[in-house]
C-alpha positions as MATLAB code, in Angstrom:
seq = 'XXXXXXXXXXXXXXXXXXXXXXXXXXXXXXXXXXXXXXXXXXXXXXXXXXXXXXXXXXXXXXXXXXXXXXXXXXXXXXXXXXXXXXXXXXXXXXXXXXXXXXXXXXXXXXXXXXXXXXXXXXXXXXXXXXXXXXXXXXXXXXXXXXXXXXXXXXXXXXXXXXXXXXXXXXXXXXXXXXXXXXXXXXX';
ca = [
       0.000    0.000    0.000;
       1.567    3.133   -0.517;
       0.928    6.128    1.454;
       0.198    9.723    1.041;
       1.827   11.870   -1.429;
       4.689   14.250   -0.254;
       5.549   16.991   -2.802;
       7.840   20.124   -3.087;
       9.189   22.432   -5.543;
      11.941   19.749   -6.009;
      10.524   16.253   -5.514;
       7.273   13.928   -5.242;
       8.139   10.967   -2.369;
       5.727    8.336   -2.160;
       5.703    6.287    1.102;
       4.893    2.615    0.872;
       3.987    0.184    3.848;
       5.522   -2.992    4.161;
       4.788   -5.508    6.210;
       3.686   -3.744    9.246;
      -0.475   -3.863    8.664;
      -3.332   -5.347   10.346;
      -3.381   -8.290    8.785;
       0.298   -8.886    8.841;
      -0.197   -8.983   13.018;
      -3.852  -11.095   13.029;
      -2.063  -14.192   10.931;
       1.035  -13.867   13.175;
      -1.156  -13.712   16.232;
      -3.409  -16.381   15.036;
      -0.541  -18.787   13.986;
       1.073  -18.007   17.251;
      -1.989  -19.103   19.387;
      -2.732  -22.266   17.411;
       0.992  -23.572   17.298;
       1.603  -23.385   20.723;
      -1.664  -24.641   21.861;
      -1.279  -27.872   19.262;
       2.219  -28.070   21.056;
       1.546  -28.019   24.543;
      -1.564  -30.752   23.296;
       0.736  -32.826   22.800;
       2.668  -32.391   25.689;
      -0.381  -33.371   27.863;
      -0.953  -36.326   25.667;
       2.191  -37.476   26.119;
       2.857  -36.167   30.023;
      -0.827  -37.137   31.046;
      -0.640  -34.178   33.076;
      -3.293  -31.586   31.590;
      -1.101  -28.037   30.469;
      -4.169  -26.499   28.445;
      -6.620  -24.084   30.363;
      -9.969  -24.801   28.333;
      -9.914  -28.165   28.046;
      -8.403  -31.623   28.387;
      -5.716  -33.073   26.328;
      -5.023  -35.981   28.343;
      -7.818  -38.064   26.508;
      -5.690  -38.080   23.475;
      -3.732  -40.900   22.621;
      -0.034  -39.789   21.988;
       0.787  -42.195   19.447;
      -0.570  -40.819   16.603;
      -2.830  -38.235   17.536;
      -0.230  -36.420   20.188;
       2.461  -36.785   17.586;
       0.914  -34.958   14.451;
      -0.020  -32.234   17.047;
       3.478  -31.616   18.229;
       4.095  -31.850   14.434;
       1.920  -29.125   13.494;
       2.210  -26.958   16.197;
       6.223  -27.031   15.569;
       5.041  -25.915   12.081;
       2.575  -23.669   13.118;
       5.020  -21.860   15.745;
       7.974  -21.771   13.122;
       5.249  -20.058   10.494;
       4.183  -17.446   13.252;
       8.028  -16.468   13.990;
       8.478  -16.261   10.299;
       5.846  -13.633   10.353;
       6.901  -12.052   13.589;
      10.121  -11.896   11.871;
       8.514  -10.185    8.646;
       6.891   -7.581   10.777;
      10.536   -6.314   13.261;
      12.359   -6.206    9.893;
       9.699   -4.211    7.937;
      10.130   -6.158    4.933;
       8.533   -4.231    2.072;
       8.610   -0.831    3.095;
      10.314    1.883    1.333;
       9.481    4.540   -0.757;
       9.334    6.223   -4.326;
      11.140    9.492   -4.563;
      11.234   11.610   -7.483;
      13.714   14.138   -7.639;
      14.370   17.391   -9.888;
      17.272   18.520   -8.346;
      19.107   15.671   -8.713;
      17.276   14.647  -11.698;
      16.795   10.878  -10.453;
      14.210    8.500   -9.603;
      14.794    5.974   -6.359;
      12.673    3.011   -5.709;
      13.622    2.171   -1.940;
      12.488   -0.822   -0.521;
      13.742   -3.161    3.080;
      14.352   -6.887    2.315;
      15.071   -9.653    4.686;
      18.639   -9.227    6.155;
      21.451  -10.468    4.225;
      23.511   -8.501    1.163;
      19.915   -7.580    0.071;
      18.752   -6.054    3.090;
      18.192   -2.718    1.346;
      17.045   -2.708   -2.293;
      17.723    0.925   -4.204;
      17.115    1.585   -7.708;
      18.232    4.639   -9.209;
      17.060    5.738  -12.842;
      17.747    9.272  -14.504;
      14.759   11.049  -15.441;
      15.378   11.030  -19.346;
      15.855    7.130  -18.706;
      11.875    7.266  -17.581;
       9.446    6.928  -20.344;
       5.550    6.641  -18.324;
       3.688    5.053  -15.990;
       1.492    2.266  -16.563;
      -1.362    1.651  -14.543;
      -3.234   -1.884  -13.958;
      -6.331   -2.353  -13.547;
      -8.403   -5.412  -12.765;
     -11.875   -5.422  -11.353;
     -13.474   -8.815   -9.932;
     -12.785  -11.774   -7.297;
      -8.973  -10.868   -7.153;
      -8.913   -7.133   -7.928;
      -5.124   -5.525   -8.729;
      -4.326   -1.894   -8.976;
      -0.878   -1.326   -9.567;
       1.323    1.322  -10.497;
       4.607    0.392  -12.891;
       7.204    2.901  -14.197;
       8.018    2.282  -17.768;
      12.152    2.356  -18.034;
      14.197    2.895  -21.230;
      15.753   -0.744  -21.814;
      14.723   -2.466  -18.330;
      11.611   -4.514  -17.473;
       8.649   -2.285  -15.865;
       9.450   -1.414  -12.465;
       6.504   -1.179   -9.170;
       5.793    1.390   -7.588;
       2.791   -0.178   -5.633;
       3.348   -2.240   -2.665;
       1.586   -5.192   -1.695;
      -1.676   -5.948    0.699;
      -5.302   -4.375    0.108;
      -5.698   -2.792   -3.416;
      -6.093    1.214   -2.919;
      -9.479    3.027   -4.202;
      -9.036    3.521   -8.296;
      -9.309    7.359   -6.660;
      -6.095    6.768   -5.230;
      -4.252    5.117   -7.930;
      -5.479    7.682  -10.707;
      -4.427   10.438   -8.251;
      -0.674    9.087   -7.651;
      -0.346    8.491  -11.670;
      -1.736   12.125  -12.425;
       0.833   13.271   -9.864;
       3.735   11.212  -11.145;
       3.045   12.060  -14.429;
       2.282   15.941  -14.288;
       5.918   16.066  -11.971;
       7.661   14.349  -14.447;
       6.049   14.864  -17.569;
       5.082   11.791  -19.036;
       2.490    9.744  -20.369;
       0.255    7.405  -18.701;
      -0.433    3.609  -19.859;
      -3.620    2.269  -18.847;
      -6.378    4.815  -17.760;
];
């Protein structure tokens, strides 16, 4: 999702959220719940001794039931840190700076640690030649943003989660596009 629009004399900045929304914290919340409660299931099954506060565990049989449980609540807990893990490192967020001064656009974005951790790309202005929208109304609706580039495939300006209103995206194009003075692809 990218954020409101930021604009001066000299450049047009474009904040986009990364992994840091509502639903990012209900799934890791949700997976965190259900692993550990599968896990300590099969603790009781296997313990006889019930760990669980709403009900009792120590009817299961640990061989097989008890088993798969401690199986999928080992998956479910490693899924929930995964996400946990998404959300402290902010993977996905950046933003989309346009810049007259310098005459340069950036496309910043935070990765998962490693050599990648940061992702910049840097393109000259005259290397820019529109902005293509996408539009696609239905089940699975998509409205995304791509900056044509001279020579290079079509780069994203969008980020991911909840398509915006088609207010929204027409609003960030027209801005984009009046700034930099280029066409738009797709409206």
């Amino acid at each position: 999702m990218v954020l409101g629009i930021t604009e001066t004399e000299q450049a047009l900045r474009f904040k986009v959220i990364g992994c840091k929304r509502l639903s990012t914290y209900l799934t890791a919340t949700a997976l965190t719940i259900g692993g550990v409660g599968f896990f300590l299931a099969s603790i009781s099954s296997y313990t006889k001794k019930n760990i669980l506060p709403f009900t009792d565990a120590t009817q299961l049989l640990f061989f097989p039931q008890g088993i798969v449980m401690g199986f999928y609540g080992v998956l479910g807990s490693l899924f929930a840190l995964y996400y946990w893990l998404t959300v402290v490192w902010d993977v996905g967020s950046g933003y989309n700076e346009f810049n007259r001064r310098t005459q340069k656009v950036t496309v910043y974005r935070n990765g998962f640690p490693g050599k990648n951790r940061e992702i910049e790309l840097v393109y000259p202005f005259k290397s820019i030649q529109g902005v293509r929208v996408v539009l696609k109304e239905g089940l699975n609706p998509r409205r995304l943003l791509y900056l044509k580039v001279k020579g290079k495939n079509d780069i994203r300006l969008s980020g991911v989660g909840q398509p915006p209103a088609l207010a929204v995206v027409e609003d960030q194009a027209a801005a984009i596009a009046r700034f930099m003075d280029i066409p738009v692809d797709g409206l």
